[in-house]
C-alpha positions in Angstrom: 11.5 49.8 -7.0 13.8 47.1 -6.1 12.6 44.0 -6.3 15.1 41.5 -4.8 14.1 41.5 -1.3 10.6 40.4 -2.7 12.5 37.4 -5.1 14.9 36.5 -2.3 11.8 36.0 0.0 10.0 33.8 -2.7 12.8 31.5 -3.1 13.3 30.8 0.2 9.7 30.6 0.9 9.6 27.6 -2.3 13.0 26.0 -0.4 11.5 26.2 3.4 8.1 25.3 3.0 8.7 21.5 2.4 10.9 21.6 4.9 8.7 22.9 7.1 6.1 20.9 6.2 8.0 17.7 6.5 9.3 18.9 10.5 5.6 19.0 11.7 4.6 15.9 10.2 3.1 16.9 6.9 4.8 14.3 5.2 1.3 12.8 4.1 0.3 16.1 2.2 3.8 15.7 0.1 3.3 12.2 -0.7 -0.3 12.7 -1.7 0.9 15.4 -3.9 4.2 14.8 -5.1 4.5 10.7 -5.3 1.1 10.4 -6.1 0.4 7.5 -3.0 -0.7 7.7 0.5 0.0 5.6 3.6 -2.9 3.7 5.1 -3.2 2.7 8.8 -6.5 1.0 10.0 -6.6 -0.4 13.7 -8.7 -3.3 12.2 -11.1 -5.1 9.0 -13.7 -2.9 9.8 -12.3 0.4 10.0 -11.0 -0.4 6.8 -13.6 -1.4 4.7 -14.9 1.7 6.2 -12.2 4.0 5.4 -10.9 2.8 2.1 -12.4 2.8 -1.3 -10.4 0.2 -2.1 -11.1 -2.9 0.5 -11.2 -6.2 -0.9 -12.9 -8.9 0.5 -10.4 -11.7 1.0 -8.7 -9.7 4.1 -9.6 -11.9 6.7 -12.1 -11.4 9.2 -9.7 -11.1 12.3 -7.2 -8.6 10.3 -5.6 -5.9 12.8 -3.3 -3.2 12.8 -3.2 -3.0 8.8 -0.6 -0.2 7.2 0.5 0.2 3.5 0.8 2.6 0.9 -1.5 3.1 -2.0 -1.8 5.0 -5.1 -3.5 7.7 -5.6 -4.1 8.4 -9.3 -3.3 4.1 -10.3 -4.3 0.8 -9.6 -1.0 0.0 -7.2 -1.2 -0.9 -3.4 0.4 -2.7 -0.9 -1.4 -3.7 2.6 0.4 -5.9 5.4 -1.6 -6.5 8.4 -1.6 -9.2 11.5 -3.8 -12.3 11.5 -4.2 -15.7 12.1 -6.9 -17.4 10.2 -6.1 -18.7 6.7 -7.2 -17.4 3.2 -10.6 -18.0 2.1 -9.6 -21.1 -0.8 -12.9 -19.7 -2.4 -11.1 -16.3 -3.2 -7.5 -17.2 -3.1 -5.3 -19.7 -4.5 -1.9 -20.6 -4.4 0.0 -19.8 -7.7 3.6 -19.5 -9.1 4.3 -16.1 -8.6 4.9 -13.6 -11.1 4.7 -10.6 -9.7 5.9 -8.1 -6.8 4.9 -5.1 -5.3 5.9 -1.2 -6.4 5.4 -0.5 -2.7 8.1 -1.6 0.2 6.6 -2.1 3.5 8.6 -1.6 6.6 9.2 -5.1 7.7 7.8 -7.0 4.7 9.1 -10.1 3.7 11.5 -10.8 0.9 9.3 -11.5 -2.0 11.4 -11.7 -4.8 12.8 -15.3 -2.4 9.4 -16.7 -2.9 8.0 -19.1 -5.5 4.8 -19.1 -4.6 1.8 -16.5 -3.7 -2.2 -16.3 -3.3 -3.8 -15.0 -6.0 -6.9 -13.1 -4.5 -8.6 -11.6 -7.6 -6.0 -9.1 -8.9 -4.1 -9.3 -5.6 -1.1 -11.6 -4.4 -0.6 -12.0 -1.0 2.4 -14.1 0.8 2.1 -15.2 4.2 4.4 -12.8 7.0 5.5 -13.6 10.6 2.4 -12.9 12.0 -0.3 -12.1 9.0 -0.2 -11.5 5.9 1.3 -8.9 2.8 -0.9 -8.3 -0.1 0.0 -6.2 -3.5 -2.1 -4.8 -6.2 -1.9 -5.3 -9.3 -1.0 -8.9 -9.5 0.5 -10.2 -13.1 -2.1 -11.0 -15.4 -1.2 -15.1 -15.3 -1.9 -14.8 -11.3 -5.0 -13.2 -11.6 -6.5 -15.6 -14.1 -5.8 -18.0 -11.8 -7.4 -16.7 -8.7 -10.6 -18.2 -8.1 -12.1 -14.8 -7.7 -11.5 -14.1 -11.1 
């Protein structure tokens, strides 16, 4: 029996599946499963603390149209989101920063320009245009600093 038809069919199977999957939006499944991180999109604060395991209380209360990208076997995220209201100064305070995020969002600001950052528990946040960007994990020094620590 010849069994090259049967290989050929394999290896193009392994090469055009990606592809395939990547041309009808299946982008998600391949970033879940081969970077390890997903992509988050929440319309508001609610549907988030709904929808993610990993919401954290210092989002603001009027937080909308939230995106980022998040680990999915680590401790690494990154949120941006619109909003006006300040940080809660119970939760977050305004430290030296040390740290940056693994994650670049699409329109983020230029962190490594800034000096200074919230520290939110074991998240730094910098203020945006029109909200704020927030990263997880924050370095060690900004964290003991946060009030929430």
């Amino acid at each position: 029996m010849n069994t090259r038809p049967v290989i050929r069919a394999l290896a193009l199977g392994a090469i055009l599946l990606p592809a395939a999957l990547l041309a009808t939006g299946c982008s998600s499944v391949i970033d879940v499963v081969v970077h390890h991180q997903q992509d988050l999109t929440f319309e508001d604060r609610a549907a988030m603390k709904e929808g993610w395991n990993r919401f954290e209380e210092w989002v603001p209360a009027d937080a909308t149209h939230i995106i980022g990208t998040a680990g999915t076997d680590g401790p690494h995220a990154a949120i941006m989101f619109r909003s006006e209201e300040d940080l809660d100064p119970a939760v977050c305070a305004e430290v030296p920063r040390r740290s940056a995020p693994v994650y670049a969002l699409k329109d983020a600001p230029a962190v490594y320009e800034m000096d200074k950052v919230f520290a939110c528990g074991d998240w730094s946040v910098v203020r945006t245009d029109d909200g704020w960007l927030g990263w997880t994990p924050n370095a060690p020094d900004e964290a003991a600093e946060s009030p929430a620590s």
